[in-house]
N, C-alpha and C positions, 0 to 999 in steps of 0.2 A: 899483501901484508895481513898477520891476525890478530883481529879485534876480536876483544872477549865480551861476553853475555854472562854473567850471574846475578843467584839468587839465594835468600837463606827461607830457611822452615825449621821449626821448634817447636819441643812439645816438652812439659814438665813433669810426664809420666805419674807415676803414682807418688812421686817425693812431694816433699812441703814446700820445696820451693826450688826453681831456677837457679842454679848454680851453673849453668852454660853459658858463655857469652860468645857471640860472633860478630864481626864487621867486616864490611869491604871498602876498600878507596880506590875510585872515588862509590858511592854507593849506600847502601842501610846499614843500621844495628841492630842486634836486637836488643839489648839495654843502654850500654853508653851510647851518648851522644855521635852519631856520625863524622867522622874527621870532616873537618870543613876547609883545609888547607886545597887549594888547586889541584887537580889531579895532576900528572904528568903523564904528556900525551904519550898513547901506544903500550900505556902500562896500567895493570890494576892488581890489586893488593888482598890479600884477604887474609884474616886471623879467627882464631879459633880455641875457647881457654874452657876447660872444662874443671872449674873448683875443687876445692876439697878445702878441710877445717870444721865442719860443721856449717849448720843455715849460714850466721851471719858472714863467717870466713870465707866458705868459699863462690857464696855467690860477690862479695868483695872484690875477692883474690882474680877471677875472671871478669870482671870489669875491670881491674887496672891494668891486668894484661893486657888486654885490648885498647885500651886508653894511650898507650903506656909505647905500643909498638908501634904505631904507626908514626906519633911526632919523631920519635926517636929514626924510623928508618928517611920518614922525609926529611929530616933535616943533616944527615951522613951523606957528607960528597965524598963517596967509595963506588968502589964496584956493588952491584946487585950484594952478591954473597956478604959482602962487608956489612953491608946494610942489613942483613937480615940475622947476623951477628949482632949488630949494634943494636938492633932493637931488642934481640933476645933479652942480652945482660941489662938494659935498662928497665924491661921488664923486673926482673930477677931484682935490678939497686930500687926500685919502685915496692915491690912487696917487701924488703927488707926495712925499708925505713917505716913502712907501714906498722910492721911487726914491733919495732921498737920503739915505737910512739905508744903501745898498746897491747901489753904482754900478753892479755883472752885472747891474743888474736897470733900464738904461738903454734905452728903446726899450719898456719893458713898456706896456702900455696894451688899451682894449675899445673896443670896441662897445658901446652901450646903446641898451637900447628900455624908459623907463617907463611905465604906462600905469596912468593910475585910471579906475574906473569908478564911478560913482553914478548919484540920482537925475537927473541931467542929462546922463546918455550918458558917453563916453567922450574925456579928454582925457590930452594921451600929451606926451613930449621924449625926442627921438631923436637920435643920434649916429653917424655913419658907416653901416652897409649892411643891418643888420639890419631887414628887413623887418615892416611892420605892416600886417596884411591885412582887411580889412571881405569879409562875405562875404552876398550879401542876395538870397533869389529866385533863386536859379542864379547872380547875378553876382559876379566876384570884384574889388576894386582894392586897390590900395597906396594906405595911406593914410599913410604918412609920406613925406620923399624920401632918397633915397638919395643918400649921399656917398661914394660909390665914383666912378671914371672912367666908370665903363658908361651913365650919362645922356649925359655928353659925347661920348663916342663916338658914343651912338645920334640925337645930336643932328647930329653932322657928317654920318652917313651920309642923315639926311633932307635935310641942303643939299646932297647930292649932293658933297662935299668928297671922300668918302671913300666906298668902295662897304660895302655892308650885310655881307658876311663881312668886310672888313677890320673894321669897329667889333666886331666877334660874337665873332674871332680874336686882337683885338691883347691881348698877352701883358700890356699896365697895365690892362687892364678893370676889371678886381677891386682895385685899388690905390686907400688910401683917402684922399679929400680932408678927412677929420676925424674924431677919435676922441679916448678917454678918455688920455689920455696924464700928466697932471700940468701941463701945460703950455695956454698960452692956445688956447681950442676955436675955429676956423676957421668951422665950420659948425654950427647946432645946429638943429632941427629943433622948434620950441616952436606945441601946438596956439594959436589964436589964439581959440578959441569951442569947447564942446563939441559933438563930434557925436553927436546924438539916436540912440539906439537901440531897435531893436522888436525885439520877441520873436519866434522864429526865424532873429536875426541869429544870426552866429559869426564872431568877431573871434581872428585867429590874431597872434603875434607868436613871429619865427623867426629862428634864426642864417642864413648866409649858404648853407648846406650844404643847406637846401632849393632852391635851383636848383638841385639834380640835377633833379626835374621842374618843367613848367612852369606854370605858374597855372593852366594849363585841368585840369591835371593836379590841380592843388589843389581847383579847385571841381570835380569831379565828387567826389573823395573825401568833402568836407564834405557834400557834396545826398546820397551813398550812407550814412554813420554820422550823421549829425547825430542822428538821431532816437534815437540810443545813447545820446546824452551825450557832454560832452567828450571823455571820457578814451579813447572809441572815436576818434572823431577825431584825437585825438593819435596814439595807436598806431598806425593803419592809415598818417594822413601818412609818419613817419620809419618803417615795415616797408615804404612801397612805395618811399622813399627808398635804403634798405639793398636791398631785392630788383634795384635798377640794378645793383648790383655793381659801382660803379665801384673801379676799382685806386686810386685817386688820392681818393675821398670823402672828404671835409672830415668832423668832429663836426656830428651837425646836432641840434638841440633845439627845441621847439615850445611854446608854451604857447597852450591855446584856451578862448576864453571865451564864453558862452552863456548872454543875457540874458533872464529869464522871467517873468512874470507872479506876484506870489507872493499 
């Protein structure tokens, strides 16, 4: 049977303030309050909301995400995938009433990446760009998709539309075709089966601020700390994120999980 090992690590780069939020159940946060409900054995949960709206919005808007998902999936007698449904759109009725309690707080909204794990591997519901990473053998993929511009762009530079720095360059890259907003979700990103996991996987989910390096960058770090433990993974990811020094570094936050034999 596998029991999971995770961890979170965050860093609020050069911005004014933490607009990331992450959790796991049962386990830490990094701003809300930890769910305190019972775990349910052979499973654990993690989220992942990366803000927007401005300072007070979206570091807000990712705290209630995360608030917001978990009572919602623990208290849905459904299947997994039901569940991670139901916590989406509660999320979603959460920021909305938020929004209408308090018009400055118009445009506020996240990012989400849920993801349970059980006996039957790993199944996840994603929204907008926040990455969900499988890492197996040395090899690393995205295992959600991304609703940012950057697919479309990199789509047109393969028809030859458009040359490969122009899609790398254009300033809507990062501009998202769907996110937590209170309003109807455009795109949603719902596992359709779980994907089987083995021991010595590591499955990362991350804000957008890990593109300062790039995947190859990510799996050599996992193949170098894995054998740490999450929490070493997590750290080394966001300190060789921070060590780019970029002027301009987004908040970036990681949560890693590390499926084992019990």
């Amino acid at each position: 049977m596998l029991t999971y090992l995770a961890a979170i690590a965050a860093s609020q780069g050069a911005r004014q303030q933490q607009e990331d939020a992450a959790a796991l159940w049962p386990g830490p946060a990094t701003s809300p309050p930890a769910f305190d409900q019972p775990p349910e054995e052979g499973r654990l949960v993690a989220i992942l909301a990366d803000g927007m709206g401005g300072h007070a919005g979206g570091a807000l808007a990712s705290r209630i995400v995360c608030a917001h998902f978990f009572e919602a999936f623990a208290g849905a007698p459904f299947s997994v995938r039901e569940r991670l449904e139901t916590g989406l759109w509660a999320c979603n009725d959460a920021i909305a009433q938020q929004v209408s309690g308090n018009r400055a707080l118009d445009g506020m909204g996240a990012t989400l990446v849920g993801a349970a794990f059980g006996p039957d591997g790993l199944e996840w519901v994603s929204v907008g760009d926040s990455p969900l990473y499988l890492w197996r053998d040395g090899e690393i993929a995205l295992v959600n998709e991304d609703h940012s511009l950057a697919p479309l762009l990199d789509e047109l530079a393969r028809a030859g539309k458009i040359s490969e720095n122009e899609a790398q360059t254009d300033s809507r890259r990062n501009m998202l075709r769907s996110a937590v907003t209170g309003e109807d979700i455009e795109l949603v990103d719902l596992a359709a089966k779980p994907l089987a996991l083995l021991p010595g996987d590591c499955v990362i989910l991350a804000s957008d601020g890990i593109h300062t390096i790039d995947e190859t960058e990510i799996s050599r770090i996992v193949a170098a700390y894995l054998a740490d433990g999450p929490q070493a993974v997590a750290s080394a990811l966001v300190r060789t994120v921070d060590n780019v020094r970029d002027p301009h570094q987004d908040n970036v936050t990681v949560v890693v999980i590390v499926p084992q034999v019990d």
